[in-house]
N, C-alpha and C positions, 0 to 999 in steps of 0.2 A: 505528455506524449512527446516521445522524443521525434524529431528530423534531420539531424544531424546525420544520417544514413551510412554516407561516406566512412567521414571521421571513426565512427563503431568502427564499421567493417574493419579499419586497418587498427584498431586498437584490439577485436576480436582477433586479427589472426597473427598478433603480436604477443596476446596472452591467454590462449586456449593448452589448459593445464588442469588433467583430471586430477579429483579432489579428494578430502577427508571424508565428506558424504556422498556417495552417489545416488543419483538420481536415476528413479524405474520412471520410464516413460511410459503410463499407463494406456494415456489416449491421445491422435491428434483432433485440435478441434476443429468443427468446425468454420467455414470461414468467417460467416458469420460475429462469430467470436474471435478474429483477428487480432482485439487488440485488448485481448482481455486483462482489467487493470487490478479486478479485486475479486476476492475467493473468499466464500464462508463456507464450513462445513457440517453438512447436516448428519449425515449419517457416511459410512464405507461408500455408498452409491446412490448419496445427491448429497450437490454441491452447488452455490449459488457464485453470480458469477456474473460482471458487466462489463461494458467496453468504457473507453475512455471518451475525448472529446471527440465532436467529429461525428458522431455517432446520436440512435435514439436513446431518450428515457428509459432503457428499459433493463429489468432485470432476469438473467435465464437460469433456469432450472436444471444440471446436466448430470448425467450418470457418470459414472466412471470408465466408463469405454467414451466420451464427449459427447452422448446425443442427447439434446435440446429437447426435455420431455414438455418444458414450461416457458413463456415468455410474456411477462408479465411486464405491462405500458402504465409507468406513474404519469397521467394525466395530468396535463396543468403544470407540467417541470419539466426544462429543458434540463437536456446534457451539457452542460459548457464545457467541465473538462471534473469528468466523475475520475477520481483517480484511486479509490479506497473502500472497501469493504469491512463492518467488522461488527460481529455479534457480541452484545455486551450479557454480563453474569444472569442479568435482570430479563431478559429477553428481549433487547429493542435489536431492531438491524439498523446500522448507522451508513450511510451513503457520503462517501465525501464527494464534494462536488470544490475542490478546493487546486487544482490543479493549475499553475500558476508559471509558466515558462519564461515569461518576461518581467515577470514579479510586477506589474504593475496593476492586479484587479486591485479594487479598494472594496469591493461586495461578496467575501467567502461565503460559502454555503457548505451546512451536513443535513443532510436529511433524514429524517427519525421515523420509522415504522415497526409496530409492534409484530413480530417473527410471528408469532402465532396466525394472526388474523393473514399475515400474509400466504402463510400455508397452507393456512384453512380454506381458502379462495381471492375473491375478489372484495370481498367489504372490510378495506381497512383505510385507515386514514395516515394522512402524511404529515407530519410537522418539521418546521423549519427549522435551525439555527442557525442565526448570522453572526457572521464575525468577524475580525480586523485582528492582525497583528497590535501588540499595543507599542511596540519599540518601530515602528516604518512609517517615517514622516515624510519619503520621497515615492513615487512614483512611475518609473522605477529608479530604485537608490543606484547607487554607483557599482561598479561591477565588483569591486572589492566585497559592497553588503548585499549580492545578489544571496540571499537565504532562504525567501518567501514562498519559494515554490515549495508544492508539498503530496504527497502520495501515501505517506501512511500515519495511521495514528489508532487508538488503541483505547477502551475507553475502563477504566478501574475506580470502581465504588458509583460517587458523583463526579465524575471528571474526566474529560476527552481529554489525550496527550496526545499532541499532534508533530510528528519530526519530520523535518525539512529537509527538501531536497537541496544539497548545497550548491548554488551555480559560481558562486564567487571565482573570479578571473582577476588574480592567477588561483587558482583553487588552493586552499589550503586546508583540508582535509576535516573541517568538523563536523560533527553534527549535534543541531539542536531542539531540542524539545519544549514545548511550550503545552500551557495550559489551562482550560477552560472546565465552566460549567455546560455537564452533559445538561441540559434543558431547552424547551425551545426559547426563543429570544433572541436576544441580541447581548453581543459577547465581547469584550477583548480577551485575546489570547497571551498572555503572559509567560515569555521566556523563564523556564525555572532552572533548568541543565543545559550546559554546554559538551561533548564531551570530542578527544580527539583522536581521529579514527586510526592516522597514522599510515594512511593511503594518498597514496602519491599523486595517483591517477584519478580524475574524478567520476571516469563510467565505471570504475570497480568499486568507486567509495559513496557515489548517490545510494542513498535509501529510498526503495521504490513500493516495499510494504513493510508492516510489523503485526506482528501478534504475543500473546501473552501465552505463558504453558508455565503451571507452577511456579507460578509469582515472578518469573522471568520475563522478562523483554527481548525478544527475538525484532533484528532488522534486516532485512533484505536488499541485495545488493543484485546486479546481477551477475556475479559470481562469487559472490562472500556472506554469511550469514555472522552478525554481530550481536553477543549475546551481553547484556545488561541485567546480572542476577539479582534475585530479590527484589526487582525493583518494582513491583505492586505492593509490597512493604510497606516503603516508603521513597517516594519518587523523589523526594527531595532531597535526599541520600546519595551521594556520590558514591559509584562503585566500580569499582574497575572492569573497564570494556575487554570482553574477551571475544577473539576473531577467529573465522575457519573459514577454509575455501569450502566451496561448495559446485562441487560436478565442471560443467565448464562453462565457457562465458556464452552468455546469450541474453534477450534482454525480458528476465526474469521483471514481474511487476505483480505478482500478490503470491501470497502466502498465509494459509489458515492450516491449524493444527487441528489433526485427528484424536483417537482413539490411541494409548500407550504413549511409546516415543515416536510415533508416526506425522510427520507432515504434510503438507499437500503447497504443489507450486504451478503455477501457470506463467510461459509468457507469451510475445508479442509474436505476431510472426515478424521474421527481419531476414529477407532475401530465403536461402533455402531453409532456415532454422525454422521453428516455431510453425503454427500457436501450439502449444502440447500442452495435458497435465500431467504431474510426476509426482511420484512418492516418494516419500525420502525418510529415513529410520536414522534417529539418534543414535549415536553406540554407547 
């Protein structure tokens, strides 16, 4: 969750430049939904959908015009700072609870609930995953290795890929993926890929969600969309990062693919912008 408020603003009205993809503003949402950080899609007209830190446990159910048909309270779990949504092949819904601004939690959390049962009503159960970076021996490291924050991750076969938000000062432009066992327990998260994004500025080059479409790797900025193909493939596989703007700057935080070349986007609200959800068609 960003606060940095100011800063945005003059970096938004420094780089507001319509893009390769545009973006249909379908719906604004609710306030409620403020600070919406993660998106999964169920069908054209429901879409699952939570707030960040700050906020409750809970997960909402909204149409595609934004109203809140569902709001559904995981008992027994705080929000510390939920920064990620993402339905996996198998049907689990994954909650990141991983959200990290000062890079010094030592206790990550994802939370594991089977989509169905959730659907189907209220009797579902909740499972943990814990887990640690394995490469972060400071608390927090030095501003050079601030990498630990995180908001999107993505999950293929048996394994969550999770990519960091980079805060490192002076920023220099990477991003990194690491990886674990989808299971519950307890985890370290193992850096596998580095890659470089070749963004200068770091509020257009932070990754704020991902999702997967045709064995690709979509990331989310909030103004740039970065694609890493084939990489459900094999992740371990270096492949060349390919980048597109995307509509204009705002601060865009989940992203889940539809139906065709269709996506779906929500972000924060930040002064007169936001919260909206939008569509967005591949060309």
């Amino acid at each position: 969750m960003m606060r940095h408020l100011l800063t945005i603003f003059c970096v938004f009205i420094l780089n507001v430049s319509w893009a390769q993809f545009e973006c249909e503003t379908l719906a604004k949402l609710p306030d409620k939904l403020r600070e919406s950080s993660g998106l999964v899609f169920e069908n054209d007209n429901s879409f699952w959908t939570i707030n960040d830190g700050g906020n409750g446990p809970y997960l909402y159910n909204i149409d595609s015009s934004g109203k809140i048909n569902r709001k559904v309270e995981l008992k027994d779990h705080k929000n510390y700072d939920w920064e990620a949504l993402h339905l996996s092949d198998d049907g689990y819904l994954y909650i990141g609870d991983f959200g990290n601004n000062a890079n010094k939690r030592k206790h990550l959390k994802i939370l594991r609930i089977k989509f169905s049962k959730l659907i189907g009503g209220d009797d579902f159960k909740v499972k943990e995953l814990e887990f640690s970076f394995d490469d972060q021996d400071k608390f927090p490291p030095s501003d050079s290795q601030k990498i630990y924050d995180c908001e999107a991750m993505v999950v293929v076969r048996d394994s969550i890929y999770l990519i960091t938000k980079n805060r490192t000062k002076p920023y220099d432009g990477k991003i990194h993926i690491y990886a674990m066992l989808a299971a519950p327990g307890k985890h370290k998260a193992k850096r596998i890929m580095t890659y470089q994004s070749g963004v200068k500025n770091m509020y257009n080059g932070w990754i704020t969600d991902a999702d997967i479409r045709h064995q690709h790797l979509y990331l989310l900025s909030h103004n740039k969309l970065f694609k890493i193909p084939n990489f459900a493939q094999n992740p371990l596989v270096k492949r060349k990062l390919k980048t597109f703007k995307l509509c204009s700057f705002s601060q865009k935080e989940a992203i889940a693919f539809g139906h065709g070349k269709r996506f779906y986007l929500t972000d924060e609200k930040f002064g007169v912008l936001g919260p909206k959800l939008y569509k967005v068609t591949l060309p």
